[in-house]
C-alpha atoms as one frame of an Amber mdcrd trajectory, in Angstrom:
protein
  21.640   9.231 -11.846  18.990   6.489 -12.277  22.219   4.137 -13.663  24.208
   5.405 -10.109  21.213   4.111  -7.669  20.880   1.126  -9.264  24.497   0.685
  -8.222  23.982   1.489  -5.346  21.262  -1.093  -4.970  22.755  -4.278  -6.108
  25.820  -3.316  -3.651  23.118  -4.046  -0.783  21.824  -7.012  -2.675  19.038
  -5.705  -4.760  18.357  -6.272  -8.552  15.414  -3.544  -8.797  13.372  -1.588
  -7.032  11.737  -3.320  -4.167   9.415  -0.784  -3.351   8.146   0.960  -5.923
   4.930   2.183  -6.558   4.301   0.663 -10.191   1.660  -1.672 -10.451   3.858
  -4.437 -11.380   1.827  -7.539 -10.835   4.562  -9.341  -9.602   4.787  -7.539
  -6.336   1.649  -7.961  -5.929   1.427  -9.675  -2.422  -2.162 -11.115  -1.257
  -3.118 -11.126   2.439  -5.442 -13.935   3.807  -8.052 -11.481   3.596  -7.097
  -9.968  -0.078  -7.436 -13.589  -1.018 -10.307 -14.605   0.403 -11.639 -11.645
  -0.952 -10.652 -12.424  -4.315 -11.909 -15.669  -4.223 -15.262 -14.292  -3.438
 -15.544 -11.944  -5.982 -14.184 -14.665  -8.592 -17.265 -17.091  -7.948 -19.716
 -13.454  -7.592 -18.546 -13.468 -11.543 -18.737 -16.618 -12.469 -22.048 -17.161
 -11.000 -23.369 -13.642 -12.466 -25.008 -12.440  -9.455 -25.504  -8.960  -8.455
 -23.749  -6.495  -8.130 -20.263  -6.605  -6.004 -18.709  -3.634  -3.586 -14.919
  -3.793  -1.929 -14.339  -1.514   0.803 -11.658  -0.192   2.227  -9.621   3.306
   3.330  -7.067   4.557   1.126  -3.411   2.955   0.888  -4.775  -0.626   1.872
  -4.455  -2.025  -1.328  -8.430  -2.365  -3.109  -6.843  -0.510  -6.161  -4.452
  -3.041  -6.950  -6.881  -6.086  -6.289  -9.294  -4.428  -8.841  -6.092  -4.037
 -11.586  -5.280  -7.822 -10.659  -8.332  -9.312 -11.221  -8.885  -6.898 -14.003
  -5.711  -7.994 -15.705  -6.827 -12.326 -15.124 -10.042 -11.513 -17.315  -8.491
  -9.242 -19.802  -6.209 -12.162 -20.383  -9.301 -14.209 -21.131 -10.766 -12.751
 -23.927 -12.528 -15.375 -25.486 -14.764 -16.074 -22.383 -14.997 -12.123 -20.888
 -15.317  -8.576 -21.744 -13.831  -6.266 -19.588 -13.503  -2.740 -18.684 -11.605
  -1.151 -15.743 -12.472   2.545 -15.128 -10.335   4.304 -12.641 -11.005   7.598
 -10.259 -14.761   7.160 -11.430 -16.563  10.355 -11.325 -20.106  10.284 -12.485
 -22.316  12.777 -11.428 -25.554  11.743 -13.396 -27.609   8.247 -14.796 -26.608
   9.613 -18.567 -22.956   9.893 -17.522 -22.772   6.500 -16.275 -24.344   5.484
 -19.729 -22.448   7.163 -22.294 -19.247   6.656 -20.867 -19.556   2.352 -20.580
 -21.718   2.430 -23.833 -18.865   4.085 -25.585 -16.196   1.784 -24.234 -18.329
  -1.020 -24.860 -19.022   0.089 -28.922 -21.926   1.478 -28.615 -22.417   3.730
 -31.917 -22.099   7.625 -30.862 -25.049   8.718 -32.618 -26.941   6.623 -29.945
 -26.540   8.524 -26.573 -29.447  11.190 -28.048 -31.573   9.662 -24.725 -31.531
   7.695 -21.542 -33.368   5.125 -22.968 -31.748   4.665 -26.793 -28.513   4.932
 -24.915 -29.751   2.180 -22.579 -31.444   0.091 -25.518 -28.245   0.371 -27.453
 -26.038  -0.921 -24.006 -28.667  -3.956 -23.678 -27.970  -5.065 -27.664 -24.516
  -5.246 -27.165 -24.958  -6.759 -23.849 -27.046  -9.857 -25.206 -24.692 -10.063
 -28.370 -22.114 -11.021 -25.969 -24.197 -13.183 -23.548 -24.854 -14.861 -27.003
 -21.262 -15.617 -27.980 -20.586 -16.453 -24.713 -18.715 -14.281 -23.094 -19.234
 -12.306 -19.604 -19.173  -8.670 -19.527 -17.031  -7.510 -16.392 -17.076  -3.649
 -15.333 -14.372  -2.460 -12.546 -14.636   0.794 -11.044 -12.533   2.314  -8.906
 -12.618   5.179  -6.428 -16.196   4.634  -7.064 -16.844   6.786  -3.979 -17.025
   9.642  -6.609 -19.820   7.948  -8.033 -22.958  10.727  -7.148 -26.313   8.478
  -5.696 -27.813   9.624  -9.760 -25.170   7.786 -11.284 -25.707   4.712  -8.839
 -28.922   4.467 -10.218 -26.722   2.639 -13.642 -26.660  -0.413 -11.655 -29.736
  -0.505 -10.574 -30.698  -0.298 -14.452 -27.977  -2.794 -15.242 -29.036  -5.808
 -13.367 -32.321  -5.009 -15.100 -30.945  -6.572 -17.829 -31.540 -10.396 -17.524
 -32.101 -13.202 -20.159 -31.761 -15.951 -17.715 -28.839 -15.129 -16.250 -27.065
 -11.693 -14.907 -25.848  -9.797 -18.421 -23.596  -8.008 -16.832 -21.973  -7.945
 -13.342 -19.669  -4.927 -11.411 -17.763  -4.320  -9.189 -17.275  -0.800  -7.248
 -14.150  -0.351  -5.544 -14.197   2.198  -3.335 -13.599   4.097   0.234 -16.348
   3.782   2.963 -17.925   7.792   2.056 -19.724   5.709  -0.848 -22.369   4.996
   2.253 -23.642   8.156   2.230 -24.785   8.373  -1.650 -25.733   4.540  -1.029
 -28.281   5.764   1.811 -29.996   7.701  -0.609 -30.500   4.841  -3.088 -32.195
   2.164  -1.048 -33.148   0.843  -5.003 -29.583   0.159  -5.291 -28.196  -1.257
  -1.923 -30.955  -4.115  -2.707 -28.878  -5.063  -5.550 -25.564  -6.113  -3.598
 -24.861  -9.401  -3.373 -21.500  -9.141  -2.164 -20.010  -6.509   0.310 -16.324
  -6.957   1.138 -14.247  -4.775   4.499 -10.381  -4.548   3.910  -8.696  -4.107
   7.063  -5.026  -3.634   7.984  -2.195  -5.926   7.965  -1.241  -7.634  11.144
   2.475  -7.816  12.188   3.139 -11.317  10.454   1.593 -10.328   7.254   3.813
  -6.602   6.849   6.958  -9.243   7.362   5.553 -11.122   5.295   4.835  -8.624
   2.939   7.804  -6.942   2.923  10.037  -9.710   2.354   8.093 -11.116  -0.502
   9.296  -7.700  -2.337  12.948  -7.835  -0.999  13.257 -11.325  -2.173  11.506
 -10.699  -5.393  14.213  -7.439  -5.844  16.934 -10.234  -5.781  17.498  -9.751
  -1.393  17.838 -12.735   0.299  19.178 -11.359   3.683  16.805  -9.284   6.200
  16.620  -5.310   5.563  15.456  -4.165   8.364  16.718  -4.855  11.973  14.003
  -6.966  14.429  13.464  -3.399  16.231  13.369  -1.428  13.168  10.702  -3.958
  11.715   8.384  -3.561  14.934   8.538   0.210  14.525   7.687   0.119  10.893
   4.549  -1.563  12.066   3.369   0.681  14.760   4.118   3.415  12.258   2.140
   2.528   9.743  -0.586   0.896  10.891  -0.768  -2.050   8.892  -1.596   0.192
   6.096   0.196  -1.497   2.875   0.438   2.189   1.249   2.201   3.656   4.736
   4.377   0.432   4.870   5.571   1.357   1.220   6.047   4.890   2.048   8.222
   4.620   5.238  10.194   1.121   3.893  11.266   3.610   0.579  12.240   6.646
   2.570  14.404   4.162   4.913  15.957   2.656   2.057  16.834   5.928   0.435
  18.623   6.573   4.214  20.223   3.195   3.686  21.463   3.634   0.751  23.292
   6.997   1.559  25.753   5.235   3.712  28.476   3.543   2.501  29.316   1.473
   5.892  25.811  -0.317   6.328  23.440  -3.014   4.395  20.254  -3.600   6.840
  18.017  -0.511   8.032  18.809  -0.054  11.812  16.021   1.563  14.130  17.758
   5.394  14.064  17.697   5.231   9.988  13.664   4.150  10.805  12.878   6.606
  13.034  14.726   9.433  10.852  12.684   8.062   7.757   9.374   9.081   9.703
  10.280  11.859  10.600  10.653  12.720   7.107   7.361  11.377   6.130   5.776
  12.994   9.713   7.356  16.359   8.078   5.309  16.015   4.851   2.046  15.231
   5.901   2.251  18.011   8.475   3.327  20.587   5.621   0.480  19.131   3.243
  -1.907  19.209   6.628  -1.067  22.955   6.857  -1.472  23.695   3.323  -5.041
  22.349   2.999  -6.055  23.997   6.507  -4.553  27.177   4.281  -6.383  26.466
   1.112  -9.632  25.818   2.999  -9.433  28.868   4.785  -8.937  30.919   1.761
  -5.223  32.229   2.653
């Protein structure tokens, strides 16, 4: 099957997959914004100031600028230590602890307390100021983060020879506010504070053809019509532009006659997508209700 659609694929001009959903770095396509934003949190790093929050509503792309930059310092071992932690959940200060002192070496038998566990973080944390090397934390979905476990980085930037020992960033959707409201403590610590918004009209092209190219597609896929609807559709969200562009090419590729994605196979590819949401809508209403 997989062998058949692949087939299928290069007949329209396509080596791979243009829209998949991996996180292959390569697709990775950075906004003006998503690159400014990197920028800024590359110099918050280097610099080893406080701590550093990216904002942003699902689909528009924070998840994969954490993995990227992620990925850049993993590659640099000699100068960082890194760890990426992903659908963060901590519901307590001792959470927070045990789970970065344990990916960070921290001996088991040391997590008896709050404080050995956080005099057994700060050891290894000067150790590897003292080689040095930068210690990098990434969360993501840190909106799951309860306003007790935000407390961590209060305690974290506690930690201070002469510079920063440590420095992370939270990526995360905007309900983090409300467990931020209730740390005050915490907010003080931000140095950096970064909005993703959506992607205008010239970006999605541009966006979109930086994948179709990269798939081995030269030639438009969509029709000029077909590519303003795919805009107003989604929003400028890179997640809904993702979404809709695979469902069209799945159309696409079911007829045999046609090689570009006219505005009937668009508009039949949201109404597919329309379809599920509405059945998923339904089922939550259902679930919340108790039926």
């Amino acid at each position: 099957m997989a062998d058949q659609r692949m087939r299928t694929l290069q007949k329209i001009g396509f080596n791979e997959e243009p829209f998949s959903r991996s996180a292959d770095p390569r697709f990775f396509w950075k906004s003006e914004l998503l690159a400014d934003s990197q920028m800024h949190l590359r110099q918050m790093i280097s610099q080893r100031r406080a701590l550093g929050i990216v904002e942003a509503n699902y689909g528009m792309g924070k998840s994969a600028l954490a993995r990227m930059l992620h990925s850049a310092y993993l590659a640099d071992p000699n100068n960082y230590v890194t760890l990426y932690t992903h659908s963060t959940v901590y519901s307590s200060l001792f959470s927070v602890l045990k789970d970065v002192g344990r990916r960070l070496g921290v001996r088991q038998g040391s997590f008896g307390s709050t404080t050995t566990a956080l005099r057994e973080i700060e050891k290894v944390l000067i150790r590897h100021y003292q080689d040095g090397k930068n210690v990098v934390l990434f969360f993501d979905d840190a909106q799951g983060i309860k306003p007790e476990g935000l407390h961590a980085f209060r305690i974290f930037y506690n930690f201070d020879v002469t510079e920063k020992l440590v420095q992370c960033l939270l990526f995360t959707q905007p309900e983090i506010r409300k467990n931020l409201d209730k740390v005050p403590e915490v907010v003080s610590r931000i140095d950096t504070w970064l909005q993703l918004s959506p992607l205008s009209v010239s970006e999605t092209s541009q966006m979109v053809n930086h994948r179709t190219t990269l798939a081995g597609r030269d030639a438009p896929l969509f029709t000029k019509y077909a590519f303003e609807l795919l805009w107003e559709k989604s929003f400028g969200v890179p997640r809904e532009i993702m979404s809709v562009c695979n469902t069209a090419l799945n159309i696409l590729i079911e007829q045999d006659d046609k090689t570009i994605i006219d505005e009937a196979m668009f508009e039949k590819a949201c109404g597919f997508l329309d379809k599920n949401r509405s059945g998923v809508n339904c089922q939550q209403q259902d679930n919340a209700s108790g039926n």
